[in-house]
C-alpha positions as a LaTeX table, in Angstrom:
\begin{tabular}{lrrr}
\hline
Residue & $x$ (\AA) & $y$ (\AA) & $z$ (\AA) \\
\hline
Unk1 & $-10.77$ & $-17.40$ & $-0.20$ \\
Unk2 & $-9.79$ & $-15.74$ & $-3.62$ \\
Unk3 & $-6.67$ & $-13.77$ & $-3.67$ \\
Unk4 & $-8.55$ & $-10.24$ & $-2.43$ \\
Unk5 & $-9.44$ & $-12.46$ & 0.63 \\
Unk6 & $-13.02$ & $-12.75$ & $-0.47$ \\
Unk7 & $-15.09$ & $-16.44$ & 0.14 \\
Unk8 & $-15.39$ & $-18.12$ & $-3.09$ \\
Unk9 & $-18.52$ & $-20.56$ & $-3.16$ \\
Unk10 & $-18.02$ & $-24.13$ & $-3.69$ \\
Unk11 & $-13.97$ & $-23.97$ & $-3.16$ \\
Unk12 & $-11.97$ & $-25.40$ & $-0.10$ \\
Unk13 & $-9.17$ & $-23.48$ & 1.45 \\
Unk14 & $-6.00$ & $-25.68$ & 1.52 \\
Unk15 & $-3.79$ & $-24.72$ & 3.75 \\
Unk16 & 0.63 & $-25.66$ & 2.67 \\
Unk17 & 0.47 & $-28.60$ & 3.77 \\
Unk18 & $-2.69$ & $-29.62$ & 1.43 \\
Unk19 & $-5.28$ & $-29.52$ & 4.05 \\
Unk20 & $-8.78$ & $-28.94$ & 2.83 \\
Unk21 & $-10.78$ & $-26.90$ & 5.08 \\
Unk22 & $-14.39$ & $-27.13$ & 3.52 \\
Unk23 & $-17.56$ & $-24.55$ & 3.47 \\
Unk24 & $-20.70$ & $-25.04$ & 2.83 \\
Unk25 & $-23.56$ & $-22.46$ & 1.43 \\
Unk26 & $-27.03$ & $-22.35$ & 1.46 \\
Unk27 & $-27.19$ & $-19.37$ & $-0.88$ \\
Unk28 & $-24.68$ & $-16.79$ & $-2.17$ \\
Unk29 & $-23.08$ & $-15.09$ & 1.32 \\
Unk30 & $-24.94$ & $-17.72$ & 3.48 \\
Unk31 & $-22.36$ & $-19.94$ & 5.29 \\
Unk32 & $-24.19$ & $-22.79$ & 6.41 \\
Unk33 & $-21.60$ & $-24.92$ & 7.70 \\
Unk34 & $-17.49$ & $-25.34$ & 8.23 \\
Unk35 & $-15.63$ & $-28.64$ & 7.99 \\
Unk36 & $-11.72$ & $-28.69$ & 9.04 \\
Unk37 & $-9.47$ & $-31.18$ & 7.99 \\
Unk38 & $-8.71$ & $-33.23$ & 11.41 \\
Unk39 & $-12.60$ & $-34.31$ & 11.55 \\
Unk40 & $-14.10$ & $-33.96$ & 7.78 \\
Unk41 & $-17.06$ & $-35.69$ & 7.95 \\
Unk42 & $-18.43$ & $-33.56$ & 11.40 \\
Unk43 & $-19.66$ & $-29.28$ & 11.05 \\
Unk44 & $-17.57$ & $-27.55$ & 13.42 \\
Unk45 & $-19.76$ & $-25.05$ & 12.53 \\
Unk46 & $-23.21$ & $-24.80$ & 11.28 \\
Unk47 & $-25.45$ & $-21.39$ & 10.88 \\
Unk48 & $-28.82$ & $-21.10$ & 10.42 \\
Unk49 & $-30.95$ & $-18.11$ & 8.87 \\
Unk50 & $-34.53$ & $-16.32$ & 9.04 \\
Unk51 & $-36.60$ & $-15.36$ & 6.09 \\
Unk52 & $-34.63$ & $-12.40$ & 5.66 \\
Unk53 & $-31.14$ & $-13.64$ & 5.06 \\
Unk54 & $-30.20$ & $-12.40$ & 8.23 \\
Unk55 & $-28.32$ & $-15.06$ & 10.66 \\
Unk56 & $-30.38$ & $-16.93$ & 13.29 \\
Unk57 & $-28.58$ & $-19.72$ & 14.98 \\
Unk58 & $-25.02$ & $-20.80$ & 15.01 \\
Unk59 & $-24.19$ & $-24.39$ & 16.42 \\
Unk60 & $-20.67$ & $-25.53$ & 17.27 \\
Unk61 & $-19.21$ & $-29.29$ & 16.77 \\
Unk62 & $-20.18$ & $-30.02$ & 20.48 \\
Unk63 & $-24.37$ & $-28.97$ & 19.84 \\
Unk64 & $-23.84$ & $-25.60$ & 21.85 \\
Unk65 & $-26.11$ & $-22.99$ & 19.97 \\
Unk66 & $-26.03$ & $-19.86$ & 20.22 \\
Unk67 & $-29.03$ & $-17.54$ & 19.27 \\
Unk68 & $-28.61$ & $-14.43$ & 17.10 \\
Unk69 & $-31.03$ & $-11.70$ & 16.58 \\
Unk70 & $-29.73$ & $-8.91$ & 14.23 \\
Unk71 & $-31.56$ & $-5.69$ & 13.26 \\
Unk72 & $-30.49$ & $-2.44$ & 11.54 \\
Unk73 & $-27.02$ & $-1.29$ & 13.65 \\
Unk74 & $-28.02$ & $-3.74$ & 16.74 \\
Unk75 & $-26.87$ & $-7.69$ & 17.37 \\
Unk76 & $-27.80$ & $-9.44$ & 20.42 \\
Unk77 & $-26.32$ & $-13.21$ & 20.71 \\
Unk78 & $-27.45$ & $-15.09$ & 23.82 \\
Unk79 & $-24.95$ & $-17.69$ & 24.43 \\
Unk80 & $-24.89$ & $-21.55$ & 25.73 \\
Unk81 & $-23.99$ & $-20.30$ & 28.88 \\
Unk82 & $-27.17$ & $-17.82$ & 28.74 \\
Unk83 & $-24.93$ & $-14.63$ & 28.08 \\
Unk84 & $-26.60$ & $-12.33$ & 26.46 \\
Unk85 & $-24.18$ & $-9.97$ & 24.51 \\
Unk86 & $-26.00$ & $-6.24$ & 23.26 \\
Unk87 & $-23.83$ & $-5.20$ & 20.13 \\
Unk88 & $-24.16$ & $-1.93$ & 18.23 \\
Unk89 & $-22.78$ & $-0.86$ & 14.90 \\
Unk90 & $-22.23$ & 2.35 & 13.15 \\
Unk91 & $-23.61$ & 2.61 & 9.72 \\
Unk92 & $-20.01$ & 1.69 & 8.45 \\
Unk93 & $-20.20$ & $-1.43$ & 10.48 \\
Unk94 & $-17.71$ & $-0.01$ & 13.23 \\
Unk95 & $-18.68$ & $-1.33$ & 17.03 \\
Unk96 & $-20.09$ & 1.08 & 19.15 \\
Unk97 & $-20.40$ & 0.84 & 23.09 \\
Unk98 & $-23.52$ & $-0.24$ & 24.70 \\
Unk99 & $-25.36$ & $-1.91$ & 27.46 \\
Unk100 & $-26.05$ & $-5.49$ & 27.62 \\
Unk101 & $-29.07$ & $-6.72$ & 29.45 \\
Unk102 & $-26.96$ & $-9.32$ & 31.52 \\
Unk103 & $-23.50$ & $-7.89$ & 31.75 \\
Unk104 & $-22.01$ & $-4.40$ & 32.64 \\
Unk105 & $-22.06$ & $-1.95$ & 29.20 \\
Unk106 & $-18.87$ & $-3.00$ & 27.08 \\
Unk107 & $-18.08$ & $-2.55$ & 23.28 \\
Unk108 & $-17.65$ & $-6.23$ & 22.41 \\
Unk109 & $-17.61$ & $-5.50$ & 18.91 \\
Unk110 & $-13.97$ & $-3.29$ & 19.30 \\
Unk111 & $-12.83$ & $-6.19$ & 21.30 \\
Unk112 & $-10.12$ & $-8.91$ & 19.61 \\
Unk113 & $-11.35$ & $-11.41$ & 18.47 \\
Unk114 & $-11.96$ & $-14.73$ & 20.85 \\
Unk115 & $-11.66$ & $-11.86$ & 24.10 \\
Unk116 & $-15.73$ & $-11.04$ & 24.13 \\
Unk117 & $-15.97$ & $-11.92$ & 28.01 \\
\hline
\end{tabular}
C-alpha cells in the first residue's frame, strides 16, 4: 500500500519486522492472488474474473471457492459450505439490508468484518 493506503501494483507490503506479504495482478485493480510470508511459495488467496472486470471466483489456500456474481448495487457469494449471501449496495457503495435466498434477511455488508454468519 502507498502512504494514502492505496494498492500499489508490483510492490510487497513489509510488515516491521521485514516480512514481505506479496500480491499479484492480472490487470490494473485486478488482484489475482495473495502470498504471506509464513508460506511464500502457496496463494492464500487467488480471484478470478469475467469478461467484464467484475470478480468471479475467489479460492482460499485450502481449494475452498467461493462463487461471486456482482451486478449494479447487488452481490450474491455462494459459499463452500453452499451459503448463499444476497448483498445490496447504495450507489455510494454503503450496505443496504436485504433478503438472502438461504438465510433470514440480514445486512451483511454493515456487518464487521470476518462476523458475516
Amino acid at each position: 500500500m502507498d502512504a494514502d493506503g492505496g494498492w500499489v501494483r508490483g510492490r510487497d507490503a513489509v510488515d516491521p519486522l521485514g516480512y514481505a506479504t506479496t500480491f499479484a495482478y492480472a490487470a490494473v485493480g485486478q488482484l489475482t492472488q495473495i502470498y504471506y510470508p509464513a508460506n511464500p511459495g502457496s496463494a492464500f488467496l487467488s480471484m478470478t474474473y469475467d469478461t467484464l472486470g467484475r470478480p468471479n471466483q475467489q479460492a482460499n489456500a485450502n481449494g475452498d471457492v467461493s462463487t461471486l456474481r456482482i451486478a449494479g448495487t447487488r452481490a450474491e457469494t455462494d459459499d463452500p459450505t453452499g451459503t448463499a449471501w444476497v448483498s445490496y449496495f447504495t450507489p455510494r457503495g454503503r450496505g443496504r439490508a436485504g433478503p438472502s435466498p438461504s438465510a433470514p434477511p440480514r445486512n451483511w455488508a454493515a456487518k464487521r468484518p470476518g462476523s458475516h454468519r
